[in-house]
VOGU-3710 file (C-alpha; in Angstrom, 3 decimals, decimal comma):
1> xxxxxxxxxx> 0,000/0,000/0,000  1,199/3,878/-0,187  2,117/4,631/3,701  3,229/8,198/5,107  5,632/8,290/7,918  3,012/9,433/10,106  -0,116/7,568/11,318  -3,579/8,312/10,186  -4,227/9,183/13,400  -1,519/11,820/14,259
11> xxxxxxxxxx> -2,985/13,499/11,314  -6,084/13,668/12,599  -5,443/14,588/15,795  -3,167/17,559/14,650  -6,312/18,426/12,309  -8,742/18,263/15,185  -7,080/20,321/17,921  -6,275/23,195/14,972  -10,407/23,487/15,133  -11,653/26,832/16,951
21> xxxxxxxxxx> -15,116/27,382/17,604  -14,196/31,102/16,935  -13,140/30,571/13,842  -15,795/28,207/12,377  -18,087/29,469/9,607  -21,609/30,855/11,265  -22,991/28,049/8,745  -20,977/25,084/10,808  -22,065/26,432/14,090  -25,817/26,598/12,808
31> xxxxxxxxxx> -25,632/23,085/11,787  -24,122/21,870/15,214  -26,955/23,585/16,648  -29,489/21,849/14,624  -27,534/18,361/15,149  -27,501/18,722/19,142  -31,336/19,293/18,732  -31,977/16,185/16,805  -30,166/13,918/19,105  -32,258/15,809/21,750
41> xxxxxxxxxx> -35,378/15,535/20,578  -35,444/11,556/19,143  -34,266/11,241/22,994  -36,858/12,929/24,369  -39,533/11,051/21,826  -38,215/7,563/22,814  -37,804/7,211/26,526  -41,012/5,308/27,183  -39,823/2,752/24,304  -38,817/-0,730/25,301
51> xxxxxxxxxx> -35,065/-0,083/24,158  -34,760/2,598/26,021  -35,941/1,879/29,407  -33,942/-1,039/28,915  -30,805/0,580/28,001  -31,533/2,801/31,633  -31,595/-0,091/34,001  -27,863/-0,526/32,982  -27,229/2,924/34,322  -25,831/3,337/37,871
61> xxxxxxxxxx> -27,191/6,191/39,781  -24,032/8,037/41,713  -25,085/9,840/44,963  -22,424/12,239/44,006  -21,714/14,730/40,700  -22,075/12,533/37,571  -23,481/12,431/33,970  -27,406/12,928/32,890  -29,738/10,466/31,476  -32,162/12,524/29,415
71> xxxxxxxxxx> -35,247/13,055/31,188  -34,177/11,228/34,668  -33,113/12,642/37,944  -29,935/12,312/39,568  -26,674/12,079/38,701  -25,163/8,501/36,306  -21,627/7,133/35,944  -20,633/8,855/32,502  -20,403/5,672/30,312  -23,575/4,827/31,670
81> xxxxxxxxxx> -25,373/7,911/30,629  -23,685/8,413/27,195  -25,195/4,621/26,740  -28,610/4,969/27,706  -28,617/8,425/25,679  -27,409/7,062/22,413  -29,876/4,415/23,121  -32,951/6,506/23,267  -31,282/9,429/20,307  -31,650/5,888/18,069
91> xxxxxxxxxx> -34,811/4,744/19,374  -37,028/5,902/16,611  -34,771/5,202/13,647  -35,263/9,201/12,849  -31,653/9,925/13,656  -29,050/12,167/11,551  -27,607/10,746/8,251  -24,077/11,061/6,722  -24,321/9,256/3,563  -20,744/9,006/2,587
101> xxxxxxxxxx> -19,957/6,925/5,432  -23,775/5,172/5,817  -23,539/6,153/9,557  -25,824/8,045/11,899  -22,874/10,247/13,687  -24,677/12,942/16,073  -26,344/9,845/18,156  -22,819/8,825/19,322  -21,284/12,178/18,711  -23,835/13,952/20,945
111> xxxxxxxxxx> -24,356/11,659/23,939  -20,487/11,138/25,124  -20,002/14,955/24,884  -23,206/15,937/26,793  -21,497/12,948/29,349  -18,193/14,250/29,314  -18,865/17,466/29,605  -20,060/17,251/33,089  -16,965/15,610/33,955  -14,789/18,872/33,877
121> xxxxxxxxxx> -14,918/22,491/33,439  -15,634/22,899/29,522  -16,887/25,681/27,997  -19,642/25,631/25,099  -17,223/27,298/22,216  -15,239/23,422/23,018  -18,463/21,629/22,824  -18,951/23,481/19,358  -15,458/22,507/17,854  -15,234/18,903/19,133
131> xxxxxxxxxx> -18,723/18,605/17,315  -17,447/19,642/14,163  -14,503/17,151/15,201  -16,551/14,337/15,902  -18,391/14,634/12,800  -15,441/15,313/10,414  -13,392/12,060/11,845  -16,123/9,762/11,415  -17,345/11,305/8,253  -13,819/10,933/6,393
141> xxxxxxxxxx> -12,989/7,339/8,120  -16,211/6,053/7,286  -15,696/7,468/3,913  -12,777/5,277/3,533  -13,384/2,124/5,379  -16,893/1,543/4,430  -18,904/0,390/1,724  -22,209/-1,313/0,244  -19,865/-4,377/0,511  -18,858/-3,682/3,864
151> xxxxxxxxxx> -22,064/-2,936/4,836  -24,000/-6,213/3,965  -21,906/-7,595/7,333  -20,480/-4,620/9,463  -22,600/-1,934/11,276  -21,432/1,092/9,957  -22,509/3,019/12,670  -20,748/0,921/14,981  -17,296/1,347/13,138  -17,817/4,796/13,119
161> xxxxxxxxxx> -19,252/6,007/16,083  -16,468/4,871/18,803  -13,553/7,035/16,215  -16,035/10,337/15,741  -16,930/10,112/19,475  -13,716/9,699/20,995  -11,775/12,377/18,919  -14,739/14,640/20,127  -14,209/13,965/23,730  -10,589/13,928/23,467
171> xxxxxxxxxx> -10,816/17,723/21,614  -13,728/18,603/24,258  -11,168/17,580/27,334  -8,650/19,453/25,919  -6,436/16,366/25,617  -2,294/16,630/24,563  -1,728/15,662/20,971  -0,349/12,100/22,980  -3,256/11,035/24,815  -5,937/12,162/21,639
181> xxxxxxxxxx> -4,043/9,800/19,459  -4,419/7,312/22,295  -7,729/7,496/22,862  -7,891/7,271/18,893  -6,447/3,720/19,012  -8,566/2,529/22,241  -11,347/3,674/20,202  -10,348/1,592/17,018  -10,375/-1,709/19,182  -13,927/-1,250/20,152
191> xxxxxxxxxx> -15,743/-0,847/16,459  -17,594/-3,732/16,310  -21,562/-4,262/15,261  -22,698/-6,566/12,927  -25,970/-5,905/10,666  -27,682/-9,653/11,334  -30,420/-7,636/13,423  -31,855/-6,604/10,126  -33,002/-9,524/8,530  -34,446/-9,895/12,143
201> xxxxxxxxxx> -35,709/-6,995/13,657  -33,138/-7,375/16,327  -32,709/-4,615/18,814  -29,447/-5,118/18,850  -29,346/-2,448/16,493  -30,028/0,329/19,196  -27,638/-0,868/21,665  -24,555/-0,637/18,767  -25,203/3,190/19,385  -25,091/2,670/23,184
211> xxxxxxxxxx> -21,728/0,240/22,827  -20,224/3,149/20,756  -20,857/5,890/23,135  -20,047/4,200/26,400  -16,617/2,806/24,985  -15,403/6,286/23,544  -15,966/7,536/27,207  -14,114/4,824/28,197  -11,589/5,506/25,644  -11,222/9,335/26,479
221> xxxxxxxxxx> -10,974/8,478/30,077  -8,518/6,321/29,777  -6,740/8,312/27,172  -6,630/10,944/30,132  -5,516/8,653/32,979  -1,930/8,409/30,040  -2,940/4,867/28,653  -1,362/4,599/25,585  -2,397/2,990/22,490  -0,933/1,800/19,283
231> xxxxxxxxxx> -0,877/5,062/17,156  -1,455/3,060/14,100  -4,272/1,337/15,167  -6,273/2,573/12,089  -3,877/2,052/9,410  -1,201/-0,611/10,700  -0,470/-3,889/9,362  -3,057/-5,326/11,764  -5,202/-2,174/12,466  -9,336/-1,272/11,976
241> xxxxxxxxxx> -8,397/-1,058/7,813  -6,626/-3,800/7,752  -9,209/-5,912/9,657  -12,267/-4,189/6,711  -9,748/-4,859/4,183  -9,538/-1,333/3,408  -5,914/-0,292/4,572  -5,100/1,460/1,415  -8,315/3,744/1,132  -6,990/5,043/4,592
251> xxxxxxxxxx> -3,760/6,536/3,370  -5,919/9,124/1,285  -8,083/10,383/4,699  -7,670/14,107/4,702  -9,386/16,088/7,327  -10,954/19,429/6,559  -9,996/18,901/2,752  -13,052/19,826/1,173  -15,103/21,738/3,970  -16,835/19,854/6,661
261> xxxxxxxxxx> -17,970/16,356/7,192  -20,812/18,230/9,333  -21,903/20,005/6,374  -23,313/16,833/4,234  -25,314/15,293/7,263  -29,439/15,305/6,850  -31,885/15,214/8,907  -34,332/12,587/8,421  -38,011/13,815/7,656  -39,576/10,392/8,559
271> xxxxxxxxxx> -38,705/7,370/10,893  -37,589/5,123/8,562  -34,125/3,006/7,155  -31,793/6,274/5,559  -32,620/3,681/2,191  -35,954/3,992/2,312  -36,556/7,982/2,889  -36,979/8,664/-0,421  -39,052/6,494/-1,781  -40,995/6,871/1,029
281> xxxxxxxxxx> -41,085/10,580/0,351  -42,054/10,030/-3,303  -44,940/7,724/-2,452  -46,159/10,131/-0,146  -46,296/12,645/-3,190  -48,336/10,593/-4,561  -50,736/9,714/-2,249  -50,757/13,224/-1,711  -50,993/14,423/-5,515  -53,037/11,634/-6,877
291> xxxxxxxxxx> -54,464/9,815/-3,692  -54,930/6,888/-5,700  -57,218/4,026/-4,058  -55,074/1,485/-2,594  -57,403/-1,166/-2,456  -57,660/-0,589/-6,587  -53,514/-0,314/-7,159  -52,059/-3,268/-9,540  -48,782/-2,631/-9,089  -45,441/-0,833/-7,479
301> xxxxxxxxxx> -42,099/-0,089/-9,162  -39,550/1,312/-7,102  -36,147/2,643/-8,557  -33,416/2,903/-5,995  -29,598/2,950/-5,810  -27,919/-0,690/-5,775  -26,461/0,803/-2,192  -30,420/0,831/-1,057  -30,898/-2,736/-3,052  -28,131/-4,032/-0,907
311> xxxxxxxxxx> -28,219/-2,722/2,242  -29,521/-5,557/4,932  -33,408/-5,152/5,324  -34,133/-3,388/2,587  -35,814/-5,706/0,159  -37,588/-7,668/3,091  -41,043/-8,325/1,935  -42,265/-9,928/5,349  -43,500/-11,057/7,604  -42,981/-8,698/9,660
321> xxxxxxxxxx> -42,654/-9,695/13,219  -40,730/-6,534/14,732  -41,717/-2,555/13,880  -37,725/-2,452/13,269  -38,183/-4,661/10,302  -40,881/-2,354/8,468  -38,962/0,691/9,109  -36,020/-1,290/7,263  -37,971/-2,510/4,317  -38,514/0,021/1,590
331> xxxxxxxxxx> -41,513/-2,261/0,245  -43,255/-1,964/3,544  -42,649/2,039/3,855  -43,919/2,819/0,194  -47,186/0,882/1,034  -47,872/2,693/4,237  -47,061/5,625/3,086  -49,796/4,549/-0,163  -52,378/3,785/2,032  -52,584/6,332/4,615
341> xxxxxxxxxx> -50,401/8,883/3,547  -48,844/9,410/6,146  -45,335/8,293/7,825  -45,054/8,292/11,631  -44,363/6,043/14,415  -47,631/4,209/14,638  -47,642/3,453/10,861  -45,232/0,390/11,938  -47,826/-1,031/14,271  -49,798/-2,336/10,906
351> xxxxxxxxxx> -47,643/-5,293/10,433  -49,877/-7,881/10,009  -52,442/-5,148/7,806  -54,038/-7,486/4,621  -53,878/-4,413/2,850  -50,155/-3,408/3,002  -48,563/-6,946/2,389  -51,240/-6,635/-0,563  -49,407/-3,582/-1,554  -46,045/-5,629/-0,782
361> xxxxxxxxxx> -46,863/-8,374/-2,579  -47,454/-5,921/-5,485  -44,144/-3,999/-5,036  -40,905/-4,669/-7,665  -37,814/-2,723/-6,632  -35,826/-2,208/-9,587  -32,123/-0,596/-9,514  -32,000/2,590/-11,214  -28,255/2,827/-13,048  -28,807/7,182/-12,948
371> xxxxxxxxxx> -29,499/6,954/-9,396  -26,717/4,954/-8,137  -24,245/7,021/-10,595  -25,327/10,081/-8,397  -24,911/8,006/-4,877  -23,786/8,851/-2,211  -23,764/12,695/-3,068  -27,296/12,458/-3,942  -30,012/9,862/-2,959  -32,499/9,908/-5,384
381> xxxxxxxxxx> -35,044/7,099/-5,677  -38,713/6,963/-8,413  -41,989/5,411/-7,285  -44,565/4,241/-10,217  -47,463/3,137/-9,289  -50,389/1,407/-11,697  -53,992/1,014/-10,722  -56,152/-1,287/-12,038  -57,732/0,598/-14,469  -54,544/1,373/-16,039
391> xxxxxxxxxx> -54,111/4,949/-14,847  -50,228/5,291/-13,560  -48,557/7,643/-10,997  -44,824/8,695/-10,795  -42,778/10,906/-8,556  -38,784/10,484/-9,004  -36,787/12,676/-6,865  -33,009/12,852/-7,418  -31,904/13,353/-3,679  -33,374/13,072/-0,291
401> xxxxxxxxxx> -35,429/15,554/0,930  -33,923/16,499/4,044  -36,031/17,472/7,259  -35,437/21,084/7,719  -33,667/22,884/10,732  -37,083/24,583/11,178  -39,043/21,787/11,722  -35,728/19,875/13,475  -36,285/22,573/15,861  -40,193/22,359/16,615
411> xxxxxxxxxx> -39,837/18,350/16,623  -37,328/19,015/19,304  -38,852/21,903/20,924  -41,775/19,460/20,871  -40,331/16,952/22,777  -38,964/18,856/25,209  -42,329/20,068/26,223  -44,095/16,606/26,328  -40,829/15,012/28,140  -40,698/18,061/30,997
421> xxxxxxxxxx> -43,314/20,995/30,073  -42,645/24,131/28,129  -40,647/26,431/29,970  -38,239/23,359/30,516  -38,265/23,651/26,883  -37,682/27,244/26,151  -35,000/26,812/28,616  -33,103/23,845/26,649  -33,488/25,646/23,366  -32,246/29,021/24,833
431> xxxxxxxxxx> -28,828/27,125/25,958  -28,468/25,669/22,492  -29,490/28,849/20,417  -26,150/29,725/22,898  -24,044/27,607/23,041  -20,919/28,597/21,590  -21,136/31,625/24,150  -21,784/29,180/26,920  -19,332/29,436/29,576  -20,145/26,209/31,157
441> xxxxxxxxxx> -21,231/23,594/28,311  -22,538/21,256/31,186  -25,281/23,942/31,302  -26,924/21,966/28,737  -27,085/18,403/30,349  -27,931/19,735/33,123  -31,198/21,379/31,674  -32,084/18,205/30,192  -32,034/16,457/34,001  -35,655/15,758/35,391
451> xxx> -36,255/17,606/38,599  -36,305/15,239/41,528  -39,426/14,225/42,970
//
């Protein structure tokens, strides 16, 4: 392969302690903003579901100062928070998207920074630039190590998450150069996640968030307490690209390159599979433009990217046993979203619905050779749909239509208010609107703790 004399990871870490939040574009800060409230919210929106209040009886309360669980009382060992947090940021498969490494980075990214930051004196300017951090390591790793190919076995999340988290809580800490490229490598031996759960419905799937978060605390702590780890634990002989057989993709990881990793992350408009937003959002056009009679449509043709075709759960035409398993399948999103158009949480509790695995049944997904030309830089997918009396329906849409930071912000201003009650809310939303002028970032965990009772 092509090597440099210095590790990957020494040139990332010299990249990430170079960011100031000062100096970041009003654009970058904006979109760390909006990302903070996404994690937020989806946490707020999930803490009654079965993942997450299992993922909290993991957490150990700490009759001292410690971490917050989102929406709990008390104080939680910091792993233990930035696990049950990831958790519920997950829950509702509604998360943040970067496509270019097929990972969801802000509900790792997010949780071990609101933990660590109650750990020490940090200000919210650090939060700010170990965000961007966060996001721009495990944008440009994933970028390298991962793939459709990858992806049929490895969780790219879980690959991800543990390198984006840790170099944000090394950068938060204000880490030496030594001990960020340490808790680099302790990160790199705990990627692990495998995508079995979905041809399942597994929950698993959840918890690789949780795994991701808790061990880059663990990495950053230990990174602190001067552990030291192999500083070519990403691109060795026997390192992370080795192990995805992609040790040669690594040597051209440049940092900051072309902009910000931060910059091409989405927000997700419903809670579905990344693969299946948009032909769940041109099915919804339709039902919307046309409203054709479902009980009366002959067929469905929908023309994706071979990275949608591919990715585990995808094509699943049922059963369906597990809600998990319809937000994966693309067939089983375009025929909700036919019949009732609409796309929310409860539209997964019509599993076992005659009428949609009619519409299933009925459902060809075809791979569209323009589409996947323009992937990952554009995720465009067409829906065709042909009733019985011959009449037929299209919508094609070349990319993903992204949720926007408006309605990011009433979903989590939303949340806020139905999790604690509205000034609670306006309180939350005033810290973030702030928080690069914070002078304490734990200001913001903090407002997210439930009063006692």
């Amino acid at each position: 392969m092509t090597t440099t004399a210095t590790p990957l990871a020494h040139r990332l870490v010299d990249a990430s302690l170079a960011v100031r939040a000062d100096a970041l574009p009003a654009a970058i800060v904006d979109k760390v903003r909006v990302c903070l409230q996404d994690a937020i919210g989806c946490a707020c929106e999930t803490h009654d579901l079965p993942w997450s209040r299992q993922a909290r009886t993991l957490a150990r309360p700490l009759a001292g100062d410690g971490a917050t669980v989102i929406g709990e009382a008390g104080a939680w060992a910091p792993g233990d928070a930035a696990f049950a947090n990831a958790v519920m940021a997950h829950g509702l498969v509604r998360e943040d998207m970067h496509a270019g490494s097929i990972s969801h980075l802000g509900i790792v990214v997010v949780p071990t920074l609101l933990a660590l930051a109650e750990t020490r004196p940090v200000t919210g300017a650090d939060l700010v630039a170990a965000m961007v951090v966060g996001y721009e390591v495990g944008g440009a790793l994933g970028r390298a190590l991962l793939d459709a190919d990858r992806a049929r076995i490895h969780r790219p999340t879980g690959v991800t998450g543990p390198l984006a988290a840790a170099a944000a809580g090394a950068r938060l800490l204000g880490l030496d150069a030594a001990a960020c490229v340490s808790a680099l490598g302790l990160a790199a031996n705990a990627c692990a996640g495998f995508n079995q759960w979905a041809h399942t419905g597994g929950s698993e799937m959840f918890f690789h968030a949780g795994n991701a978060a808790r061990n880059a605390v663990a990495a950053v702590e230990l990174a602190a307490a001067g552990a030291y780890a192999s500083p070519d634990a990403l691109d060795g002989e026997a390192g992370l690209g080795a192990a995805l057989g992609k040790r040669e993709a690594l040597a051209g990881v440049a940092p900051f390159a072309d902009g910000y990793e931060i910059a091409q992350v989405y927000h997700k408009a419903v809670p579905a599979c990344n693969y299946a937003q948009t032909p769940a959002l041109a099915a919804l056009e339709i039902a919307r433009d046309a409203a054709p009679d479902a009980n009366a449509i002959e067929s469905i043709e929908v023309r994706i990217t071979d990275a949608a075709l591919r990715y585990p759960g995808c094509d699943a035409r049922g059963p369906y046993r597990h809600a998990l398993q319809g937000k994966m399948s693309i067939q089983y999103t375009v025929a909700v979203a036919l019949a009732s158009g609409a796309l929310e949480e409860a539209s997964y509790a019509r599993l076992d619905d005659p009428l949609l695995a009619n519409l299933v049944g009925r459902t060809t997904l075809v791979v569209d050779a323009a589409l996947s030309a323009a992937y990952p830089a554009r995720q465009g997918a067409e829906v065709i749909v042909t009733t019985r009396d011959g009449q037929r329906h299209r919508a094609r849409l070349d990319d993903v239509l992204h949720a926007t930071p408006a309605l990011v912000t009433a979903r989590c201003r939303a949340a806020l208010a139905a999790r604690f009650d509205d000034a609670r809310a306006a309180t939350v939303m005033d810290v973030v609107d702030a928080i690069e002028r914070r002078p304490d970032a734990a200001a913001l965990p903090h407002a997210l703790r439930a009063s006692p009772p």
